[in-house]
N, C-alpha and C positions, 0 to 999 in steps of 0.2 A: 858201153860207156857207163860205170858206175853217177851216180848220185851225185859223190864228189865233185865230177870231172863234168856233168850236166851244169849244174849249180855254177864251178867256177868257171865256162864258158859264159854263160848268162851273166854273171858280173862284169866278166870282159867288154863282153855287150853294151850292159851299162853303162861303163866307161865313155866306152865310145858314143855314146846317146847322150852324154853329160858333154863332152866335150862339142857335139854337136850342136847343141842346144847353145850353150858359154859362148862358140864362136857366132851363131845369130843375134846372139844378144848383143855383142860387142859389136857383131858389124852394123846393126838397127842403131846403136845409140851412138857409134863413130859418125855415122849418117846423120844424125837428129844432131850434135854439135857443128858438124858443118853447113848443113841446110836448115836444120829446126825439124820438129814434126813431131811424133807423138813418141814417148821410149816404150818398149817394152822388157816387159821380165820373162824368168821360164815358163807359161802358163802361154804369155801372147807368143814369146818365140814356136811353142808348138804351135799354137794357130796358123802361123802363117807358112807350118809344110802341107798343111789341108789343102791349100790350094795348088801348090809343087807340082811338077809331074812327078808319077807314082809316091804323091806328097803320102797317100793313107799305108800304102805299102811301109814307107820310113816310121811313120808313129806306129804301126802296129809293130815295127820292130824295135823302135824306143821304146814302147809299152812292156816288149817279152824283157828287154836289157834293164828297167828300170826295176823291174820285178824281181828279176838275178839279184841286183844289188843290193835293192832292200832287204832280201833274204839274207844276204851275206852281212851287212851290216846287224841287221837285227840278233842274228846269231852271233856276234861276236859280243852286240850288247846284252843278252839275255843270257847266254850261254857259258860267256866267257872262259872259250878254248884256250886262249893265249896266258890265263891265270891274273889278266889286270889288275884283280881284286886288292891285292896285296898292298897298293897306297894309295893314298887320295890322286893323284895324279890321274892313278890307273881308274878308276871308280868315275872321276870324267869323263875318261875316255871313252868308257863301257856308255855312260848317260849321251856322249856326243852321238855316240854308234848309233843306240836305240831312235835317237830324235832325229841321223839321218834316214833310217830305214824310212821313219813313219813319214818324209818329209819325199820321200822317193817311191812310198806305193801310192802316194798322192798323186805325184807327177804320172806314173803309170796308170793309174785311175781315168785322168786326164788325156794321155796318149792313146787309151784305148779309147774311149769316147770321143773324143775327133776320129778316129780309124774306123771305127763303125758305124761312123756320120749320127750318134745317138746324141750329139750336142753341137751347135754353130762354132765354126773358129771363132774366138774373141781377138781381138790386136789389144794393143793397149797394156794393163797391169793390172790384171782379174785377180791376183795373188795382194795387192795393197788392199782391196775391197774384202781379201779374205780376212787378211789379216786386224783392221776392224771389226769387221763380224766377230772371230774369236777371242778379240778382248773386249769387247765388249761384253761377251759373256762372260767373261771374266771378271769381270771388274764386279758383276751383279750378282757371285759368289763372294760367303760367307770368305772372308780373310783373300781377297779377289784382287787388291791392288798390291797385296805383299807381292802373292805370287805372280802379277805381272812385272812388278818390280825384278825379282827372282829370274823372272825368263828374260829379261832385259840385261841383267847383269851373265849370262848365261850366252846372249849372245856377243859381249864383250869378252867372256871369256875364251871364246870360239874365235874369234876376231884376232887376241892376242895370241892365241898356239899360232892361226893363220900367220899372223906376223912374224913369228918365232921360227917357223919355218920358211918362212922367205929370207931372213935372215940369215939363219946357219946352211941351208941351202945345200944339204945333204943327200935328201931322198935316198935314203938306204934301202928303202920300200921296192926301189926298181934293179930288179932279179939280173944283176951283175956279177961278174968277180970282180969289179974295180968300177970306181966312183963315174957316175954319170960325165958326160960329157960337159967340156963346160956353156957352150950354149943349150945345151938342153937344162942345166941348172939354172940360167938366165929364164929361162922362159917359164920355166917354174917359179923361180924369184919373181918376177915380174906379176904371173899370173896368181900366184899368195896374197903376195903386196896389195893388187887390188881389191880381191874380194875380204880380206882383213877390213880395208876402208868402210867397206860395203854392210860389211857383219856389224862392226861399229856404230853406223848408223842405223840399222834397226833397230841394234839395242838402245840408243838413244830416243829412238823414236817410241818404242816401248815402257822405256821410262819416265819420257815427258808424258805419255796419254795415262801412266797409272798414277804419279802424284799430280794432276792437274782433273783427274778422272773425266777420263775425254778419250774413248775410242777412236775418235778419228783423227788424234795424232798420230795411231800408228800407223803401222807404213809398210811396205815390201822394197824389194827390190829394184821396183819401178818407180817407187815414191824416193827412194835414195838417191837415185841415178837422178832424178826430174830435183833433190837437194843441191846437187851438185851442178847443176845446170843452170841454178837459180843465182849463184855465187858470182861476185865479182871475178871477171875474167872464166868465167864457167865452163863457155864454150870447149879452153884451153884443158880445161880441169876434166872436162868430162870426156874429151877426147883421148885424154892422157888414161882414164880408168878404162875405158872403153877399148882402148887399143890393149890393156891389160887383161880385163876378160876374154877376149879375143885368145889370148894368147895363153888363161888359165885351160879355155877349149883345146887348142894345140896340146898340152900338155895332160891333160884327159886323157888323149888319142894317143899319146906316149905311153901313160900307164894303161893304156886296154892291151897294149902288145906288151909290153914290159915288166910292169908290175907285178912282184910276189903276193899271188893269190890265192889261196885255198879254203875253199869253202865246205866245212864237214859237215856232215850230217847230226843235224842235232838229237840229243837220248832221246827225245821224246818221241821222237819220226820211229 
């Protein structure tokens, strides 16, 4: 087995460790609007396979699949095989790639430390407590509130492809001769649709903590979801996202088997 064909199994992987993770998520906070309780993000979803049976076995294999991905992502953003460079649009893309890889050897970081019991499972939303810490350093750098401004609008921009893709509802990405099925493109629609919402409000949340200069406006994932729970008729609202990320997981697990994947070997290797 070439490099190639190592690599893009291990992204496959990921896939499947992405979708794993989305569908805990989604069933923790489906759970939390109909009984209440505490939400969690990616960070407390792995915590809580620590406890699973053969919970360490699953994160050390989320850890090798997060790792796949990040390589692949980061290679696409650093390397850029596919030639994006060529418009702005494409130069996004390459920026979104880079800031998924970094946002996924995180996560792998994370799955291998609970696997090798080097850290306690957390529950809860360790990723909202991150996410102040790093703006806060931020904010305490030289031209500190532009650039959180910058990555707030950055995650709106992310938000809206999300949305754009739920909309046109195409996924030309999964390795067919003819268009996805159409509940498979619902599910995908569905599972855009929410995390677009999602994306939206951290950029929001990132925006209010940099013109108001207040790290601990920001937020993660867990503070977003705990936004929308906070809302008149919330329960309803949050149930409705939640059954969505559920269902963005599902569709993860579609593109680990499906999805047109190739991960090459970058010049410098």
């Amino acid at each position: 087995m070439t490099y190639d064909d190592r690599m893009t199994l291990l992204a496959r992987i990921g896939f499947a460790a992405r979708g794993l993770v989305y569908i805990l998520i989604g069933w923790f906070a489906l759970d939390v609007a109909v009984n209440g309780g505490q939400l969690k993000d990616n960070q407390g979803a792995l915590g809580t396979l620590a406890s699973a049976p053969l919970g360490h076995v699953l994160l050390a294999i989320c850890a090798i699949g997060f790792v796949g991905y990040a390589i692949w992502r980061l290679t696409e953003g650093i390397t850029d095989p596919e030639n994006r460079s060529r418009d702005i649009k494409g130069r996004f893309a390459r920026a979104g790639y880079a800031v998924s890889g970094i946002t996924h050897l995180a996560l792998a970081t994370a799955a291998a430390r609970l696997a090798l019991r080097q850290t306690p499972a957390q529950g809860g939303s360790p990723g909202d407590e991150s996410a102040q810490s790093w703006s806060a350093w931020l904010l305490a750098q030289p031209g500190g509130t532009l650039m959180l401004i910058m990555v707030g609008i950055g995650f709106f921009a992310v938000a809206a492809a999300q949305a754009v893709k739920a909309y046109k509802a195409r996924f030309d990405e999964l390795d067919a001769q003819v268009p996805a099925p159409r509940y498979v493109r619902w599910v995908g629609r569905c599972g855009y649709a929410a995390r677009a919402l999602i994306f939206a409000i951290i950029g929001w949340f990132l925006i209010m903590a940099a013109t108001n200069h207040d790290a601990d406006r920001a937020g993660g994932l867990g503070e977003a979801l705990q936004q929308l729970r906070s809302q008149s008729e919330g329960a309803a609202i949050l149930g409705i996202v939640a059954f969505g990320l559920a269902l963005f997981g599902m569709f993860s697990l579609i593109e680990a088997r499906y999805r047109r994947i190739r991960v090459k070997k970058p010049g410098f290797l």
